[in-house]
C-alpha positions in Angstrom: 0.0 0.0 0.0 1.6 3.1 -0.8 2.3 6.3 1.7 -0.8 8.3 1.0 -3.2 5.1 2.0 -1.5 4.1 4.6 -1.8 7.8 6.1 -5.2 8.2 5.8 -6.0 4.6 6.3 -8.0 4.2 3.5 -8.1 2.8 -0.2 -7.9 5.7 -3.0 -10.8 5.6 -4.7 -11.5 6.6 -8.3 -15.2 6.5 -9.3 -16.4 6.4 -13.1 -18.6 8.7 -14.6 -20.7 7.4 -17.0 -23.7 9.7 -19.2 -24.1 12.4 -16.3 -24.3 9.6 -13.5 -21.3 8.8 -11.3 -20.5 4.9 -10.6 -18.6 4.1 -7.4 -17.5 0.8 -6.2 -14.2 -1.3 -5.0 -14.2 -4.2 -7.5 -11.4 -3.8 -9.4 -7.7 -3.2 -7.9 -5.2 -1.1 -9.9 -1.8 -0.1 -9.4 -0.5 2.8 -10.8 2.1 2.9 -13.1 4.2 5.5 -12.5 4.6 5.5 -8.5 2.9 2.0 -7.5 -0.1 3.2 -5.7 -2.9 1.6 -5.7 -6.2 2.5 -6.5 -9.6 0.5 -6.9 -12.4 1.5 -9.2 -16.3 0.5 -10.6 -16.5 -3.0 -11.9 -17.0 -1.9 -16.3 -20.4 -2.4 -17.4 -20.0 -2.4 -21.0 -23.2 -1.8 -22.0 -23.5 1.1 -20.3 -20.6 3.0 -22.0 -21.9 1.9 -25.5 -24.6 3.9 -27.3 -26.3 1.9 -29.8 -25.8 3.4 -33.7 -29.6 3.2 -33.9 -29.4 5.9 -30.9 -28.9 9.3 -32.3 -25.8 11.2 -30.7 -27.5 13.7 -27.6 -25.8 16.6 -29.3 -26.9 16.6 -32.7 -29.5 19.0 -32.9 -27.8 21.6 -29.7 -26.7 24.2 -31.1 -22.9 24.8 -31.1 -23.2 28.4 -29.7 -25.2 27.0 -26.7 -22.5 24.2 -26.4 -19.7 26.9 -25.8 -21.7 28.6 -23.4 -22.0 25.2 -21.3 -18.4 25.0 -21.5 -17.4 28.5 -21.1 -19.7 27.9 -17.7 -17.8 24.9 -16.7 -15.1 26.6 -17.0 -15.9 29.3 -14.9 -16.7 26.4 -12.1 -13.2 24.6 -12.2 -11.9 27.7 -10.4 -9.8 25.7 -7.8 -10.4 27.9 -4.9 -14.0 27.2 -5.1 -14.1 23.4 -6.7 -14.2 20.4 -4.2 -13.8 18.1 -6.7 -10.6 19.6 -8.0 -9.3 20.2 -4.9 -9.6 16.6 -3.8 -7.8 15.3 -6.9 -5.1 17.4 -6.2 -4.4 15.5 -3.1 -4.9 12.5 -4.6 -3.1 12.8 -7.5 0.2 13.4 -5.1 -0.2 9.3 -4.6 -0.6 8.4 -8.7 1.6 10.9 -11.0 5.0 12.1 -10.8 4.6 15.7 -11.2 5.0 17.8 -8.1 1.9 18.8 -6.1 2.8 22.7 -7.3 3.0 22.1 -10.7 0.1 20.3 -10.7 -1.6 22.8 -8.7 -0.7 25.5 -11.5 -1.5 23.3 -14.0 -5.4 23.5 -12.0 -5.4 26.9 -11.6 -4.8 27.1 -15.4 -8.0 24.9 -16.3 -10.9 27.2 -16.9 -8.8 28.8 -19.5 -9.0 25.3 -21.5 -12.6 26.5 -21.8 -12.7 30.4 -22.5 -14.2 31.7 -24.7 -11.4 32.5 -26.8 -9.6 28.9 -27.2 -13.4 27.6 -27.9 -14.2 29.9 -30.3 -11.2 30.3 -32.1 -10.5 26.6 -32.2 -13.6 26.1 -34.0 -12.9 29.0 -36.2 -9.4 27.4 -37.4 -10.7 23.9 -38.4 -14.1 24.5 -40.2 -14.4 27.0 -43.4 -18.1 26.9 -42.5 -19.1 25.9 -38.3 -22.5 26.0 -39.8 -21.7 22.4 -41.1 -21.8 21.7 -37.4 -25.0 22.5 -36.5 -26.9 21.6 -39.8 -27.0 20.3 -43.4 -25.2 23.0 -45.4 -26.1 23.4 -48.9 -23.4 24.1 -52.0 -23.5 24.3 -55.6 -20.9 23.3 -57.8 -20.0 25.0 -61.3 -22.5 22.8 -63.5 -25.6 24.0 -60.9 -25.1 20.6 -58.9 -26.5 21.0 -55.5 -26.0 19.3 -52.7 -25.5 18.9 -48.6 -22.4 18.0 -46.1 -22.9 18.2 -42.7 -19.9 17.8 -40.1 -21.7 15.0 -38.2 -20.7 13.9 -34.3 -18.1 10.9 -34.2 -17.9 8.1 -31.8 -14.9 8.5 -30.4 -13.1 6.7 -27.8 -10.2 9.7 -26.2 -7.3 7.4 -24.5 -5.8 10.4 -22.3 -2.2 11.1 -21.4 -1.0 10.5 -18.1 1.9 13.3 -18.3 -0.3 16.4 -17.9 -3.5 16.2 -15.4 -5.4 19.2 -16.9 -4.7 17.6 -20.4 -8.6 16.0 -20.0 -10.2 19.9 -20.2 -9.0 20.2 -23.8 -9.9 16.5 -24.9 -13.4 17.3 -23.1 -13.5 20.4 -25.0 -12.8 19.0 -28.4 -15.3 15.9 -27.8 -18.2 18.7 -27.0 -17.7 20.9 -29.8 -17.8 18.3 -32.5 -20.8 16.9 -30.9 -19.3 13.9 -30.4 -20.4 10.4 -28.2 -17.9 10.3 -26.1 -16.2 7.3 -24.0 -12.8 8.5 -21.9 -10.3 6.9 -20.7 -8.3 7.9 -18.3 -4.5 6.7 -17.2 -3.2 4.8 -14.3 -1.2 8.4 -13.6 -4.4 10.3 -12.9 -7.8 8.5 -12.7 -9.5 11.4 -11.4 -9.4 14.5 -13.3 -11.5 14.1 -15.9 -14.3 12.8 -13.9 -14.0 15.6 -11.7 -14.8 18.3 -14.5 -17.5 16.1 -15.8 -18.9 16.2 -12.3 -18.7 19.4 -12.2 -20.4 19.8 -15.4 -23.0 17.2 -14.0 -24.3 20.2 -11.3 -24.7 22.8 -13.5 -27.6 19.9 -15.3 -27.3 16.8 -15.3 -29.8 16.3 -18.4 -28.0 18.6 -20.4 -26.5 16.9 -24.0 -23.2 17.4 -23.4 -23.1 16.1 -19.8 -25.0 12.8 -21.3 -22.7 12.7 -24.1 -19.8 12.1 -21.8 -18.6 8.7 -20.2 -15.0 8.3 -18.3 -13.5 4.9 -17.0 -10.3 3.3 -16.4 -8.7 0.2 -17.7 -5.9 -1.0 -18.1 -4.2 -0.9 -21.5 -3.9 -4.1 -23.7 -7.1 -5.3 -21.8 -8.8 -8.0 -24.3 -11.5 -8.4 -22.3 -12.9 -4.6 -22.6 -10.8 -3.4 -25.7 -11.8 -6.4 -28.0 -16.0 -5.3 -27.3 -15.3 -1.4 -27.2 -12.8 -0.8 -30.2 -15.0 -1.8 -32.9 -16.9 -0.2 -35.7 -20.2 -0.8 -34.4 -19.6 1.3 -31.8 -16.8 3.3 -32.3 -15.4 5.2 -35.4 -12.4 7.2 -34.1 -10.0 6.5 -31.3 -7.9 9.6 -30.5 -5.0 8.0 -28.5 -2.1 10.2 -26.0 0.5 8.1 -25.3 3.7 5.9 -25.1 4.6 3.5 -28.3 3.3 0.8 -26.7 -0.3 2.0 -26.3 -0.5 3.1 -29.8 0.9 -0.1 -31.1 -2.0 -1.5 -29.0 -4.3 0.5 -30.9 -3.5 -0.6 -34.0 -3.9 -3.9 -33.6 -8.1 -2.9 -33.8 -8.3 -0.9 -36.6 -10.0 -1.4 -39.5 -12.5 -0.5 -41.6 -14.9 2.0 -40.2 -13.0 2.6 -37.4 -9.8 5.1 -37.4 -7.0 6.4 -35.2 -6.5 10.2 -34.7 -2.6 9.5 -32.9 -1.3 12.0 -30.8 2.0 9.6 -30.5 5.3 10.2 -28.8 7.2 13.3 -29.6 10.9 14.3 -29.4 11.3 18.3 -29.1 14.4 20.2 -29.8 16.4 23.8 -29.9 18.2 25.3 -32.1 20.9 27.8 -31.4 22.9 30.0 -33.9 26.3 31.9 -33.6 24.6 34.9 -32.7 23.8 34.2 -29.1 27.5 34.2 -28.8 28.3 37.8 -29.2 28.1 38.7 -25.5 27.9 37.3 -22.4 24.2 38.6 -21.6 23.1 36.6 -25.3 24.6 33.0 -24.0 23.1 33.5 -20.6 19.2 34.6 -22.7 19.9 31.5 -24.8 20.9 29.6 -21.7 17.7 30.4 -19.5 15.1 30.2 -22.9 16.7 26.7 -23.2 16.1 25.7 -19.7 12.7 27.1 -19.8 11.7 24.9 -22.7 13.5 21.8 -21.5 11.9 21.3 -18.2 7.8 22.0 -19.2 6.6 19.2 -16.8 9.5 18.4 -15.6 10.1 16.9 -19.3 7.8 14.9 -19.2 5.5 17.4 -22.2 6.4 16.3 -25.8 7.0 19.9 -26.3 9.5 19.7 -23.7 12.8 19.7 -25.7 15.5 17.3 -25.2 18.7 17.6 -28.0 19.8 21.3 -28.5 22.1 21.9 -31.6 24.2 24.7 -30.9 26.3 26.5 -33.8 30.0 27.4 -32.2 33.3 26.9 -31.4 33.7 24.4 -28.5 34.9 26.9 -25.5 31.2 28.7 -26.5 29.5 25.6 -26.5 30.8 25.2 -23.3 30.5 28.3 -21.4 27.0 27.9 -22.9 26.2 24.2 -20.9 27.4 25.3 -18.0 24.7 28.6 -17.6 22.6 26.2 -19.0 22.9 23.1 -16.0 22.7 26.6 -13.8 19.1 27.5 -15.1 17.7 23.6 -15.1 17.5 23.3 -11.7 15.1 26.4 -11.2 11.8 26.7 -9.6 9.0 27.5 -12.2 5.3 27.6 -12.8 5.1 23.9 -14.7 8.6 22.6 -13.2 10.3 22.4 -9.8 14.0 22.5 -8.9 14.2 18.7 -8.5 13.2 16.5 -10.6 12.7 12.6 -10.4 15.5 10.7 -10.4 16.8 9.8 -13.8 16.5 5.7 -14.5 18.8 3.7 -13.2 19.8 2.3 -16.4 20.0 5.4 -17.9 22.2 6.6 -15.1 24.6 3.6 -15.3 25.2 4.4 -19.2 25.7 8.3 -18.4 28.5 7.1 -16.0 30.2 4.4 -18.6 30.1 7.5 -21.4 32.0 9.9 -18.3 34.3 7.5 -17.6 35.5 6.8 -21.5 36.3 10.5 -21.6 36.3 11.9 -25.5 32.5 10.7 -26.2 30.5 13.0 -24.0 31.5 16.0 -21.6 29.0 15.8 -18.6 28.1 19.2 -17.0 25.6 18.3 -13.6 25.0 15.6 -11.9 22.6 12.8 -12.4 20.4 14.2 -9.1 17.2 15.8 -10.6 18.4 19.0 -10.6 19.8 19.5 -13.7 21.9 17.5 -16.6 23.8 19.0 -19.6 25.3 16.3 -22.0 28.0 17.7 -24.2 28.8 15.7 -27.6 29.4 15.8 -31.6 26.0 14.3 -31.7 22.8 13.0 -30.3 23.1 10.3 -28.1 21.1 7.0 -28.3 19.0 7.1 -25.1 16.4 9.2 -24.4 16.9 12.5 -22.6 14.3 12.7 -19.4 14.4 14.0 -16.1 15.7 17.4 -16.7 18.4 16.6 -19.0 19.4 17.9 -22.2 21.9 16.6 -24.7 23.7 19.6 -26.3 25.3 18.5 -29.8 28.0 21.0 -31.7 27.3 21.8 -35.1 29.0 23.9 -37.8 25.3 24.9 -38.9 22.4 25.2 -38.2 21.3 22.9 -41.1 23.5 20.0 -40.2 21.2 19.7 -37.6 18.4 18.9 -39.6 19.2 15.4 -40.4 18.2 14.8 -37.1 15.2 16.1 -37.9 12.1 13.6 -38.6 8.0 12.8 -38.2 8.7 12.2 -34.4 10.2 16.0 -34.1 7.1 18.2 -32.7 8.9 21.5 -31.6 11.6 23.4 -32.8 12.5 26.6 -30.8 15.1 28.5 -32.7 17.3 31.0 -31.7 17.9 34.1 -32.6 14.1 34.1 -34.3 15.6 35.3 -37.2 16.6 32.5 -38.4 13.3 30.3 -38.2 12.9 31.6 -42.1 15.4 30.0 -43.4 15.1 27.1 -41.4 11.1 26.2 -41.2 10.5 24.5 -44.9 13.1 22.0 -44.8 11.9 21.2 -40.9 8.6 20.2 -42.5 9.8 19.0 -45.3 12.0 16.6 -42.8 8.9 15.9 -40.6 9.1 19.0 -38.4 5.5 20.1 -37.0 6.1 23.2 -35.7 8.6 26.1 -35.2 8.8 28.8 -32.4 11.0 30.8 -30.6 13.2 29.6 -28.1 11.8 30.0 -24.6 8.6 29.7 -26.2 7.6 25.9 -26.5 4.8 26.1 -24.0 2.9 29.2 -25.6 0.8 28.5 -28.7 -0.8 30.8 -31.1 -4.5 30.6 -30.5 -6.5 28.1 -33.4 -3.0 26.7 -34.6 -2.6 22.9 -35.7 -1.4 20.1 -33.3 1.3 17.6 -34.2 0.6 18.8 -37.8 -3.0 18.6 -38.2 -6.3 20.3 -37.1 -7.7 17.1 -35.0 -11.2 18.7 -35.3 -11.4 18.4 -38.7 -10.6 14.6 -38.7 -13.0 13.7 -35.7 -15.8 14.7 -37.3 -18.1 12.2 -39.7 -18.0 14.3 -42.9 -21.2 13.2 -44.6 -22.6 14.2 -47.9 -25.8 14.5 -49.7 -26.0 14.6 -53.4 -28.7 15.9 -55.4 -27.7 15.6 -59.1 -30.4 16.0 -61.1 -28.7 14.7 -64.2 -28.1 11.0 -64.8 -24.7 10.0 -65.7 -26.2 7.9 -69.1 -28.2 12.0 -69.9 -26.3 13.1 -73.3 -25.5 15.8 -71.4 -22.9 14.4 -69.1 -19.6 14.1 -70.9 -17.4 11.9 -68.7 -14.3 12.8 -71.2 -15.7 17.1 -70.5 -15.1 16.4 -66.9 -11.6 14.7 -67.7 -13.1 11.5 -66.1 -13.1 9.2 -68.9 
């Protein structure tokens, strides 16, 4: 039994909420992944958490602009100073994830801007050329006078949520509202909690209401047969919109098909790029140094935006004097990272020590104690970075770095800004998804894409009515006029 249980003398509990109803019970024991504690939830009743097709989706006919309003509402309720729910998984979440109680605490206080206004609105505003599509059958013409309908129609969609960020949920929520979708969550061994605590909180402002009853959140545990082999099918299911490690979204895969799709928000490696110019005085290495630090340890690195390999572009004494204000600047206090971090693996730690004792390979700056790591080398090394350490590789140029560059590469911050223009088409052409400023990895531009899409877009069931009022065997349909024949 871990610490927390054993002080309170009591088995965590983490309820289910299924349709606007919450389901509590002790029938299932879980441990966590992450820290070993142990939870117990609901036994599953699968036929609760599957709406028949015949069934239409609770949100169909609501209209979008009365959706936001629900959810800007919710929003306003999350306020952690006046939550219970909230409050109490931040307490409990202290036994299940790895993140500090602080930064998850900010991470809280953060939450009703998930669902402002502004990030609704705009988000919706970047993925549909027409919203109306949303709320109705829209009607076009093409160039011959053709008329017909599409209408953006709600998914079924099964959201496997990520585990390294608790307020994560708000946005996933969010997204499976606005597209009107039929929603089944669920949540990781890391935090079983959160999202039933803003759908309970949704729940008291009316139970009845569509989106509350198009909402369901459990907890399984991943490569499950017995649940995964009934719930990740066509029948019931047409997207599955999965946060997570490889081996989760391998498990996915193994289920889809025809009818049913992934939307994969898979593993990401995040990097920085640094050019000559932060070398021309001292004040410009120690600005690169903190913007570095500040992107590297978002979560405690544990965010795929979190960056990991920073090319640099200088002379080794720079490079240098450059890791060691860096190591200074990882083990700071800040809003979404403390000054410690977790303890790096031990394997991990045992091959940091092997590459400091052969000497020439890598040039260690830190130690391996959670506050800070800086690993010096010609190029990336084979291990992930993690815990608040960051491999710095020497480069002549900037583009050398880019053959490091691939699909898996989410964030680029780049430094000086200048030179993200000539650096940005041959990072997407490489597999890049996104370019920013150094220091800047955890800010977005509002209504921007995510891991190189607009997930809204694909969520939705894009369906079509056609109303042509000429046959394709009429004289006047020319296949070979259309370039068709």
């Amino acid at each position: 039994m871990n610490a927390l249980n054993e002080a309170e003398g009591r088995v965590i509990s983490a309820p289910f909420f299924i349709r606007g109803r919450i389901v509590e019970g002790a029938d299932v024991k879980v441990r966590s992944r992450d820290l070993g504690a142990d939870f117990v939830t609901p036994a599953i009743d699968l036929d609760a958490i599957v709406m028949p097709r015949a069934e239409l989706p609770p949100l169909l006919d609501t209209p979008l602009a009365e959706i936001i309003d629900f959810l800007v509402e919710t929003g306003a309720r999350l306020a952690l100073a006046r939550n219970p729910h909230m409050r109490e998984c931040l307490e409990l979440l202290s036994a299940t994830n790895p993140l500090p109680r602080r930064v998850v605490e900010n991470l809280y206080l953060s939450a009703p801007y998930y669902l402002s206004r502004e990030i609704l609105e705009g988000s919706i505003a970047s993925n549909f050329a027409d919203p109306a599509a949303l709320d109705r059958w829209v009607t076009r013409t093409d160039r011959h006078g053709d008329t017909g309908a599409i209408r953006a129609f709600p998914p079924r969609v099964i959201h496997m949520l990520a585990g390294n960020a608790p307020a994560g949920c708000i946005s996933s929520i969010a997204q499976g509202a606005l597209v009107k979708a039929v929603n089944l969550f669920k949540m990781p061994s890391s935090d079983p909690f959160t999202c039933v605590a803003v759908l309970r909180t949704m729940a008291e402002i009316d139970a009845s209401h569509p989106v509350v009853r198009s909402m369901s959140a459990i907890y399984w545990r991943g490569g499950d047969e017995s649940v995964e082999r009934t719930v990740y099918r066509p029948q019931y299911f047409d997207r599955i919109v999965a946060w997570g490690g490889g081996d989760a979204i391998n498990n996915v895969i193994k289920y889809l098909g025809p009818g049913i799709q992934l939307v994969s928000f898979d593993p990401k490696t995040s990097i920085s790029m640094i050019g000559h110019e932060a070398f021309a005085s001292a004040e410009g290495v120690a600005e690169a140094a903190e913007r570095t630090a500040a992107d590297t340890t978002v979560f405690n690195q544990e965010a795929c935006l979190a960056s990991r390999f920073v090319f640099v572009e200088g002379d080794r004494p720079q490079v240098e004097q450059f890791c060691a204000k860096l190591v200074e600047r990882l083990g700071v206090d800040r809003t979404f990272a403390s000054a410690v971090a977790p303890l790096l693996p031990v394997e991990t730690r045992e091959e940091i020590e092997v590459m400091q004792a052969m000497g020439d390979e890598v040039k260690v700056f830190g130690r391996t104690d959670g506050r800070g790591l800086v690993l010096l080398s010609d190029h990336p090394v084979d291990f992930h970075p993690s815990n608040k350490t960051s491999n710095v590789v020497m480069v002549e140029k900037l583009e050398d770095a880019i053959r490091y560059v691939n699909v898996a590469t989410q964030t680029i911050g780049v430094w000086p800004p200048e030179r993200k223009a000539e650096l940005r088409d041959r990072l997407a052409s490489a597999g890049g998804q996104r370019v920013c400023r150094l220091g800047t990895a955890n800010q977005h531009v509002l209504g921007g894409p995510h891991d190189a899409m607009y997930p809204l877009q694909r969520l939705v069931h894009w369906m079509g009515d056609d109303d042509i009022t000429v046959a394709a065997g009429n004289p006047e349909f020319s296949p070979a006029a259309e370039g068709l024949a």
